[in-house]
N, C-alpha and C positions, 0 to 999 in steps of 0.2 A: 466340632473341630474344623468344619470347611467354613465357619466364619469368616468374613473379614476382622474383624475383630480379634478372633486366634490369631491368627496369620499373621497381621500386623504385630501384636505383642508376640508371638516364637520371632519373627522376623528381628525383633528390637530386641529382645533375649539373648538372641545368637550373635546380633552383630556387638551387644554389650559385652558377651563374652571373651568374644574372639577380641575384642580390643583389650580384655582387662588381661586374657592369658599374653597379648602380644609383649603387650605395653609389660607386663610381670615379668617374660622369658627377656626381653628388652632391659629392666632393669637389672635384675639378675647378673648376666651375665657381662655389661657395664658397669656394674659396681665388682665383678671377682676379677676383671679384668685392670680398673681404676687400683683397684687395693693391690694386686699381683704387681704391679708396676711400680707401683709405692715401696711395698718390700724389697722389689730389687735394687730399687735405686738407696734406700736407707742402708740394704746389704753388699753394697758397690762401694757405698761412701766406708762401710766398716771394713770392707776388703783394702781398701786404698789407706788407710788408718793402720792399718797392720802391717800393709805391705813399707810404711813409713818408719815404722817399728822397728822390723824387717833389718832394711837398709840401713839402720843407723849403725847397726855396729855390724860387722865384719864376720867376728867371731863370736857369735851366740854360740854358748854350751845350747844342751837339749835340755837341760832342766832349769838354765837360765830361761832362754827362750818361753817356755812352758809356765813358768812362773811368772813370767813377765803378761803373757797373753791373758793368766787367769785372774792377775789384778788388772788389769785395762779390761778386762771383755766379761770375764767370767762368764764364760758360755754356757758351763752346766747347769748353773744356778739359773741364769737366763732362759734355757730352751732351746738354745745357739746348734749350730757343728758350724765348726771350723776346722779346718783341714790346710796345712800344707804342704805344698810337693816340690820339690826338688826339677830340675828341667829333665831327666834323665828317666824321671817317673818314680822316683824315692820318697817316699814319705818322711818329712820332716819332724811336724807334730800334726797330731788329731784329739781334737777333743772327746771327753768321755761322755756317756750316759748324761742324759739331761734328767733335772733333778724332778722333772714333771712327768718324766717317761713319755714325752710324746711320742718318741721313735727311740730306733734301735741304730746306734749307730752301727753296727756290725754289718745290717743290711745293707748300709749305704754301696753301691758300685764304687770299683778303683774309679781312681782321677782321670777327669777326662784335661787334658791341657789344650785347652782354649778359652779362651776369656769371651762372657757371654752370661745371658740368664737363661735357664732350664727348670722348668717342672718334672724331678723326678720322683718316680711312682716305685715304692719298693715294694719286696715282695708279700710283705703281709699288706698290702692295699695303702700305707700310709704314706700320705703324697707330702714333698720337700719343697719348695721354691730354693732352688740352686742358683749361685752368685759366684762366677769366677771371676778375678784379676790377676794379670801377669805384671811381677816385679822384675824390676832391672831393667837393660837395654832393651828397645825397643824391637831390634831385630832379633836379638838375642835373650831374651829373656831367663834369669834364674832362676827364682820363684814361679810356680801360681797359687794362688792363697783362692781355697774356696771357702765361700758362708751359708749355712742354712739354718731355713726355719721351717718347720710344720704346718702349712696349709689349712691343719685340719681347724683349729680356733675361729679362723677367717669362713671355711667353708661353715661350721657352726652359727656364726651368725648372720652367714647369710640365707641361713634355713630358719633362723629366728624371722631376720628379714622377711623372708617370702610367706612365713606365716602369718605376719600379722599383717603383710600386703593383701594374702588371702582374706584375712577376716574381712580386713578395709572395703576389699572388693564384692566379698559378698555382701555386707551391711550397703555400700552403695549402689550393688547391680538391687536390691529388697526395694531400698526407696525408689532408684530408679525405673525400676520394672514396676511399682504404684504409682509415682505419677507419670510412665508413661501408660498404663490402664486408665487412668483417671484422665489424659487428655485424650485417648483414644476416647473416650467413651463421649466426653463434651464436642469432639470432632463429627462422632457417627450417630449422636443423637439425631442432627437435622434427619439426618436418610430416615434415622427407624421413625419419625416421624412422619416423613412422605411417603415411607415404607404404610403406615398406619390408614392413611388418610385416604392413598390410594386404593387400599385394597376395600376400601369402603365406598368408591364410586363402580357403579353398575350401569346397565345401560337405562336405569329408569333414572338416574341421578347426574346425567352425563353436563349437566349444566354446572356442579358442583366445580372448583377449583382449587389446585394444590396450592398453600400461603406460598408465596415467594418473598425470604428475608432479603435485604438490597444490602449483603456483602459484598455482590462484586468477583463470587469465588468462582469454584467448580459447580459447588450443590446450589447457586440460583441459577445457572445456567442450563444443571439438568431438570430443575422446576421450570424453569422455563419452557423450553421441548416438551416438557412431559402435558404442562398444560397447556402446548399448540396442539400436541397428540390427541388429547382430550376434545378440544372445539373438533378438531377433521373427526373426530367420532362420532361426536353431540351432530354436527352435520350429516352425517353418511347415514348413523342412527334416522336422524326426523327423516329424513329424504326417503328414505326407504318405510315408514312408518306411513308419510302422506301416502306413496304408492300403493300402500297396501290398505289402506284404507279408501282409496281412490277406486283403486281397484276393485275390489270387492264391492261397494256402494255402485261404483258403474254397470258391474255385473247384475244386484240385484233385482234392478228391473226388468231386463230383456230376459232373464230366467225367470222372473214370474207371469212374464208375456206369454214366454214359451210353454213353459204352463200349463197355464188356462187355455190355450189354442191346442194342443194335444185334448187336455181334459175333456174340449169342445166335439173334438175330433173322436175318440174315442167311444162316445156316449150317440155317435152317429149312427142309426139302425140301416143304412146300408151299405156296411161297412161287412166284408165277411171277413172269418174268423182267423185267417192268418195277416191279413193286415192289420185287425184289431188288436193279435196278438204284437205284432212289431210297434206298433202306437204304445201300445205299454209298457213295453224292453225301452223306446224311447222315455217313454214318463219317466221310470224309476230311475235313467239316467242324470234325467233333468234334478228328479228330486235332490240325487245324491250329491250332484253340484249345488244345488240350492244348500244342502246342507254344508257342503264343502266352505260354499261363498260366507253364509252365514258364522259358521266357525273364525272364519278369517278373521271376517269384521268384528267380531268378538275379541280378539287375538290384539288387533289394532287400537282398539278402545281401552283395553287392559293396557297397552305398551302406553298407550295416552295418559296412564293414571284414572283412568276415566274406571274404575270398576268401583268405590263405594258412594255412587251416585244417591241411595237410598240405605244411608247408616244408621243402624238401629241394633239395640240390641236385643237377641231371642235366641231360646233353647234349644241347642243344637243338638239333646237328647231327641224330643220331639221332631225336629226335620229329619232325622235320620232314619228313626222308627216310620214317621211317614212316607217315606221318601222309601224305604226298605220296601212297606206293604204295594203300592205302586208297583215297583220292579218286579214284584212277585208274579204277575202275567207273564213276563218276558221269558221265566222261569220253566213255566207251568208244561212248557213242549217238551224240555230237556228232564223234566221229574226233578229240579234240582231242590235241596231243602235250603231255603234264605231264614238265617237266624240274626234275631237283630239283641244284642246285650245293651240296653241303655236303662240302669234304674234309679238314678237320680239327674235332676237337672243340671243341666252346664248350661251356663249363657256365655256369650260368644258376640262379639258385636263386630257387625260389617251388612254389604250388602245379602240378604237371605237370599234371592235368588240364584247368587254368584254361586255363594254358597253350595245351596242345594245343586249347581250344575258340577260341580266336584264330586257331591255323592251318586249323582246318575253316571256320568262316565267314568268312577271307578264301577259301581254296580256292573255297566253295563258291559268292561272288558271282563269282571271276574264271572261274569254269566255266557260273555262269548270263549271265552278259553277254559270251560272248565266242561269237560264229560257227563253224559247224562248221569244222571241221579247222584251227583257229588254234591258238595257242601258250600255255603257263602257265608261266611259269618261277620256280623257287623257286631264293634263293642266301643262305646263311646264311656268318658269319665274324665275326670279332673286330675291336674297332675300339676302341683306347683302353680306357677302363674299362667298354665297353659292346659287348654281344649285338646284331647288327644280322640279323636275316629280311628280305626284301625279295621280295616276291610281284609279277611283272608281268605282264597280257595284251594281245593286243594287241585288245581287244572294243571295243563300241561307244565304248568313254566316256565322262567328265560332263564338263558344259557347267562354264565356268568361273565362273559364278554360283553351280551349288550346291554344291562344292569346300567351302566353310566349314560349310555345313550336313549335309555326308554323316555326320558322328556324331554329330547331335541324335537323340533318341530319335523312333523314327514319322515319320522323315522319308523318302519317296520322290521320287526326283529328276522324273519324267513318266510321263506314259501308258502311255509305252510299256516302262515296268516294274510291272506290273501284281503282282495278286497272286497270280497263278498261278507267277511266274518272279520275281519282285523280294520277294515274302513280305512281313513287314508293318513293314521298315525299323525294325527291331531291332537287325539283327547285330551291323553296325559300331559300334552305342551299348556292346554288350556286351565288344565288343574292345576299344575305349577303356577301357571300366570297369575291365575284367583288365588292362592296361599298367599304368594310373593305379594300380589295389590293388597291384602289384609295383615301383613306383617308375621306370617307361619310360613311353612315349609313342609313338601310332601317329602319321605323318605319310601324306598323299598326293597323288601329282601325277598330274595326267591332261590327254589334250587329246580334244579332242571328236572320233571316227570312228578313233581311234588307240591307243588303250586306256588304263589307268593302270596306276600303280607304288604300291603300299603296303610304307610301310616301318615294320617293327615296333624299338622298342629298348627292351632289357632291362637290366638292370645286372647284370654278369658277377658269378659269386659269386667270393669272396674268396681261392681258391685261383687260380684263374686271373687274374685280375687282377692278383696278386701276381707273376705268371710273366710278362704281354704286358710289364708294367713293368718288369722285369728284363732 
């Protein structure tokens, strides 16, 4: 409902409606007012006919007079009242009961003497179009002769009117409101398709660019923008990739200088034992920069596309099983039990080593964060057209806040993964990186005091996926 697409169609509904109810109330009541004007004046012209009548002789009896009206006029038979009054307020003649019973004449109000048209409304709801004319002298008048007719036939069709104005209206707001869907739709296709295109550039793709059609409109103007947006990305992206690969490459020398000149120092026999202890608080510094620098540049090589330098494919059953037994030292301090499930082959094709560096630093967080003598369980298989590893402990946890941010680069979830035991929240940034360069994706679920589950997925190489499908 928060579409643009809603929006615009309720927006084009509502203003379709409001014009079709205007333009309806609009005809409505200029046609009951057109026809109202009509009767009177046809009932003006039959008051001045009578009033002609009238005049002619001097001496009407009352059943001349009477007799005379009802061959000229015949109002009953018609639907008519007619009524005349005397100046004094006397009723002269009045015609009887119409022969259709639209009204009752009995209801009708005394005489009003003034000459004029009136809509009167009698007591049982039936409405009159009233027609007076005054006969005789102009200042003086004898007569007023009134005419009426019953309203209601006229109101009648124009309730027929507005129903079939209704139907009209609706059969044309149906079409309407479709081809206005149908050109909303050829209007907002462009978007959902830069909508599409866009959400498929990343920063490993940032070279890619949105089509711009040469309409001339709004939407090559926001393709435009969006793919300047795009180069100051694809810019800001490399710039900051060489640095960091600069960087790290510049660093690795002077850190293994640093080193071997400790190592040097170290191994010195007269050196006593709390200087020799400080030369070591230095090494293990140094090392963990070394590792830190190394990670980087690992980090930068991936961002480079550079990770399946050596593509092949092999049994990611077997590296993980491997790769599990290995870890098992790491283990062996904490009593923990590493269980590996892998009992048929999955091939897997990419770089093996990359690989295998995804199965050590999951290993190696679910061995630093899980309590002695707890559990590691590895279970690798095939699923569809993809390689599924799933590493679970049952260790502390993360809080369900930093769940989104466990694979941001540098990011450490609290205190109490410091950096003696938590490292410097690299790993996981690197594991994503190697899924991402091999076309998978790392997911993870954890509950707080209970441990988590990381699941790794790979896209099965082409021989076996050709067989699970089979």
């Amino acid at each position: 409902m928060q579409s643009l697409r809603f929006r615009l169609i309720s927006w084009y509904a509502l203003w379709l409606a409001v014009i079709f109810i205007a333009t309806g109330i609009a005809i409505y009541w200029g046609l009951a007012s057109y026809l109202e004007r009509n009767l009177a004046a046809s009932q003006e012209a039959r008051c001045q006919r009578i009033a002609r009548l009238l005049l002619s002789s001097s001496a009407w009896s009352e059943g001349g007079l009477a007799a005379a009206i009802r061959t000229d006029f015949a109002p009953e038979a018609s639907g008519r009242y007619i009524r005349i009054s005397q100046a004094d307020g006397g009723v002269l003649y009045e015609s009887g009961p119409p022969t259709d019973q639209s009204f009752v004449p009995a209801r009708i109000p005394p005489p009003v003497l003034q000459a004029g048209s009136r809509r009167e409304t009698l007591s049982d709801g039936t409405e009159l179009v009233m027609t007076a004319v005054a006969a005789g002298a102009a200042e003086q008048p004898q007569y007023f002769i009134e005419t009426g007719t019953s309203f209601g036939p006229v109101l009648r069709e124009l309730h027929r009117l507005m129903l079939l104005l209704a139907g009209c209206a609706l059969g044309v707001a149906m079409v309407a409101l479709g081809g206005g869907l149908v050109l909303v739709r050829r209007a907002l296709k462009p978007v959902e398709e830069i909508t599409r295109l866009a959400e498929g550039i990343t920063s490993r793709n940032l070279s890619d660019r949105l089509p711009v059609s040469p309409t001339g409109d709004e939407l090559e103007h926001l393709t435009q923008a969006l793919n300047r947006m795009i180069i100051r990305l694809d810019e800001a992206f490399q710039h900051n990739r060489r640095f960091l690969a600069d960087a790290s490459h510049e660093l690795r020398t002077p850190l293994t200088i640093l080193r071997g000149e400790l190592e040097a120092m170290v191994r010195a026999e007269q050196l006593d034992a709390d200087t020799r202890e400080k030369i070591g608080s230095l090494l293990e510094e140094v090392e963990r920069l070394a590792h830190l620098v190394e990670n980087l540049f690992a980090l930068s090589r991936l961002d480079a596309g550079l990770a399946q330098n050596k593509h092949q494919a092999f049994d990611l059953s077997k590296l993980v099983s491997a790769t599990s037994e290995q870890m098992c030292l790491l283990a062996e301090d904490k009593k923990l039990q590493i269980t590996c499930h892998a009992p048929e082959p999955v091939l897997v094709a990419g770089d093996r080593a990359r690989v295998k560096q995804v199965i050590v630093n999951l290993l190696d967080n679910a061995i630093k964060y899980t309590p002695a003598k707890g559990r590691v369980k590895l279970f690798v298989f095939a699923r569809e057209r993809e390689a599924v590893c799933v590493v679970c402990d049952d260790g502390m946890g993360i809080p369900a806040e930093a769940i989104p941010h466990v694979f941001d680069r540098f990011f450490r979830v609290d205190a109490a993964r410091n950096r003696d035991s938590g490292g410097a929240g690299i790993g996981l940034s690197i594991v994503k990186a190697i899924c991402l360069a091999h076309g998978g994706r790392v997911e993870v679920e954890s509950t707080q005091g209970q441990g988590s589950t990381f699941r790794v997925f790979f896209p099965l190489a082409q021989e076996q996926s050709n067989s699970v499908l089979t």
